[in-house]
N, C-alpha and C positions, 0 to 999 in steps of 0.2 A: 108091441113088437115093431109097429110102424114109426117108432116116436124119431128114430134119425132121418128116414125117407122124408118124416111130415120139417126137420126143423129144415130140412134141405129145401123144401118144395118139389119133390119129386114123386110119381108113382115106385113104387115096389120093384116094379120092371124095369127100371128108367136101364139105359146102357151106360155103358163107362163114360161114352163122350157128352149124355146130359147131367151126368152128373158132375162132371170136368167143369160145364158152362156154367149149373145151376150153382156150384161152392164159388165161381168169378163175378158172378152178378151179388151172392148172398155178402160176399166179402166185400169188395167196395163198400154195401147199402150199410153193414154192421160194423166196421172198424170205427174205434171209438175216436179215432184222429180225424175222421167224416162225419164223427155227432151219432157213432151209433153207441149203445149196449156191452160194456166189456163181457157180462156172462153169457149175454146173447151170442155175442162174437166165439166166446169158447164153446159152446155147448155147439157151433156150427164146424169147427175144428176139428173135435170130439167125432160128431157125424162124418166127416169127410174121411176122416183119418181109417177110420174103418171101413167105411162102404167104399174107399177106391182101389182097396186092394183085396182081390177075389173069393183068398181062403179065409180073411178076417166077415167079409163079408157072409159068406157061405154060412160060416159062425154063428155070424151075428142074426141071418133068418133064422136059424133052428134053434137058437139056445137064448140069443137077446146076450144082454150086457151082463144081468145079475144070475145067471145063471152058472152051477158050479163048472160045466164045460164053453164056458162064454168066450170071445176072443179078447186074447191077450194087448191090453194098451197101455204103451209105455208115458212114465208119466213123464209130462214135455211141457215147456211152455205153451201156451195157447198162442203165442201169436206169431210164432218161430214161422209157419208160413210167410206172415204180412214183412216179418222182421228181416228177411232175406231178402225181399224186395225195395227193400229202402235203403237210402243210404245218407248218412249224414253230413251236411255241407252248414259254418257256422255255426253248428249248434242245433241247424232243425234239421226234421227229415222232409228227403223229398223222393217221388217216388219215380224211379227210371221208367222209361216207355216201356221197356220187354224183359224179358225173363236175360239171363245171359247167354253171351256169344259162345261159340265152341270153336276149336280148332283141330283139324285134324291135317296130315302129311299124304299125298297119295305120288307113286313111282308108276310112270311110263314109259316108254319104250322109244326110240329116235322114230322108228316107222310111223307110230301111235301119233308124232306129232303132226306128216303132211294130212293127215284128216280128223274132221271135229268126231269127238270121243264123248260114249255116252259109259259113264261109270256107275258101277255099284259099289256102295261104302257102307260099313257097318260105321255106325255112331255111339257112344254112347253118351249117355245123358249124366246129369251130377246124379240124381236120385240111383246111378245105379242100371237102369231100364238099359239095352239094346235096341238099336231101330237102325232098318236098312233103307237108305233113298237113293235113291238117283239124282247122278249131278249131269252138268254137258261141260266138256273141255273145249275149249276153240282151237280148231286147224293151228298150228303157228307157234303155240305157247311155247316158252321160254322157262328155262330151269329156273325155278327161285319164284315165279308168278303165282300173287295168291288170290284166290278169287272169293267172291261172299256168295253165299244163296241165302238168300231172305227168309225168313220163318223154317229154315232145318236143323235151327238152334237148340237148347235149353229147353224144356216145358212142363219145371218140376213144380213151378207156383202157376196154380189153374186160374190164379187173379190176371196175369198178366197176359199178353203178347210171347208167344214163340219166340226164342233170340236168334241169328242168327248163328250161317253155317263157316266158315272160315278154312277154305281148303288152299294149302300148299304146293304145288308142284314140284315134280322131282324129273327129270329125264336122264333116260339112262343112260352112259355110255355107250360107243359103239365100235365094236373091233375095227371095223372099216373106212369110218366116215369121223369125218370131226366136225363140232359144227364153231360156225364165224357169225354167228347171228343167224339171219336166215339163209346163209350161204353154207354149202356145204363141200366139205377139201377131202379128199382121196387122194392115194399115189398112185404112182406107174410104173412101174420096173419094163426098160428096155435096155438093151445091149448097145454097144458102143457103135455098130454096125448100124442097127436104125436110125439110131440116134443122127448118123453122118448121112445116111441114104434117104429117112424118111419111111413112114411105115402107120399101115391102116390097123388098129386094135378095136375090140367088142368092150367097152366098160358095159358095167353092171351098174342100174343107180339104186336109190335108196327102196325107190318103188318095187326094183324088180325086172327093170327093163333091159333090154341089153340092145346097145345103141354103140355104131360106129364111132370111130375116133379118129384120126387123120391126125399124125403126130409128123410135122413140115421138116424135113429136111435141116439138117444144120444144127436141131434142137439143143440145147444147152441144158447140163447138168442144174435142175433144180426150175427151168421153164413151167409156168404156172400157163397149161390150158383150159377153154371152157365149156360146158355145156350148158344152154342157156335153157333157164325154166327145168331144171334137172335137182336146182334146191327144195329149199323147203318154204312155206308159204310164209308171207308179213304179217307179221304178228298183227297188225294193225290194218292189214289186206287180205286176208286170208284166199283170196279169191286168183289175186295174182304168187306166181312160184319164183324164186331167185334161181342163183347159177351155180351148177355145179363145179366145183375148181381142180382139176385135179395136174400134179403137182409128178413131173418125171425126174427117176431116180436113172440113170445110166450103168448101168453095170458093166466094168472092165474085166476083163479074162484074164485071169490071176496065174494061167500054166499056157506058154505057149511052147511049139516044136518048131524046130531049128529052121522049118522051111517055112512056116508061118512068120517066124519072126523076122526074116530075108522080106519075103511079099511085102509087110506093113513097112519096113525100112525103104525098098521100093517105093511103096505108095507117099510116104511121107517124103522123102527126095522129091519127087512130083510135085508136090503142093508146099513145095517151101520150106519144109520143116525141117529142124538141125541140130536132134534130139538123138545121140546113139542108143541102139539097142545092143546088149551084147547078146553076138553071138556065137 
């Protein structure tokens, strides 16, 4: 009954994780391309194949192999493990450092990006398996930025090294804000009247805040003013903030009455101008 625990080197009890280590140490020693034993190497296969998955295993303590309710194993090559870790270059095999890479896409939020972000990602592995980790985003990223985590890879051949994790960045849209790099443009709608007078407004920034605005006299349809450290952080500084741009739209009054349009005809006489209104 012990005869797969004893080719593994393992107790009866061993957990899933020694016996993970015990088929990565047996298989380097046994692989006939290392000077080991090809039956040897299968009969270790054979073991692994059953003892690492729970209900085969379970099986296999109460019933054994040759028994009529025994667990079911499919017949496979024996060395389909080793033979997915290699890869053929010339003619020979040679074997890669780690199991393979993975990649996966993750979608964030424009807020999401002024502070480092701690994520949880469901993965899944080739074998099939789910596994949730945790990654960290840095302040500042940029759409499109892919980042690696070392060993959150692959870890379907227990021969190897973990591969790693390959994640994507996505940021989302924003109804209000566009972004310039780390720079970030908003509008302003004012009326034709501020615009010429001048006039104090509340923006709102990315954060939350709601901070004065002093929009100068004489401003000009399409005037790009700024708020400074109001952006979002350098991708490659995360520590310092850029500027906030925001970008005034002037709105003209589309219905005027007979004695409003007399007044600006007025005002514009004043100031030079030799534009008629009718009225």
């Amino acid at each position: 009954m012990d005869e797969f625990y004893d080719v593994l080197g393992v107790s009866k009890d061993a957990s899933a994780e020694e016996l993970k280590s015990a088929y990565r140490n047996k298989a380097k020693e046994l692989h006939p391309d290392h000077g080991g034993n090809e039956d040897d190497f299968k009969s270790l296969n054979e073991a692994y194949e059953v003892l690492k998955d729970p209900n085969t295993r379970q099986n296999y303590d109460m019933y054994g192999t040759r028994g009529p309710q025994g667990p079911h194993i499919h017949e496979r090559n024996p060395f389909e493990h080793m033979e997915r870790a290699f890869t053929f270059h010339f003619g020979q095999q040679q074997q890669p450092v780690r199991n393979r890479d993975l990649q996966i896409g993750i979608s964030i939020s424009l807020e999401q990006v002024l502070t480092a972000q701690k994520k949880t990602v469901n993965i899944k592995k080739l074998n099939g398996q789910q596994e949730i980790v945790e990654i960290n985003i840095p302040a500042g990223v940029e759409s499109g930025s892919v980042f690696r985590y070392e060993g959150l890879g692959d870890d379907s051949n227990a021969a190897l090294p973990k591969g790693n994790l390959h994640v994507k960045i996505y940021v989302e849209r924003h109804q209000k804000f566009d972004r310039r790099g780390s720079q970030l443009l908003t509008t302003l709608h004012i009326d034709c009247f501020e615009a010429i007078l001048g006039c104090q407004r509340i923006i709102s920034t990315l954060s939350g805040k709601q901070l004065k605005l002093t929009v100068p006299a004489g401003s000009q349809y399409g005037s790009v003013l700024q708020l400074a450290g109001q952006g979002l952080p350098f991708a490659n500084n995360p520590s310092k903030t850029d500027t906030l741009l925001i970008q005034l739209l002037i709105d003209v009054p589309s219905t005027l009455t007979d004695k409003q349009k007399k007044v600006l005809q007025t005002l514009q006489n004043d100031i030079g101008g030799n534009v008629d209104i009718n009225v």
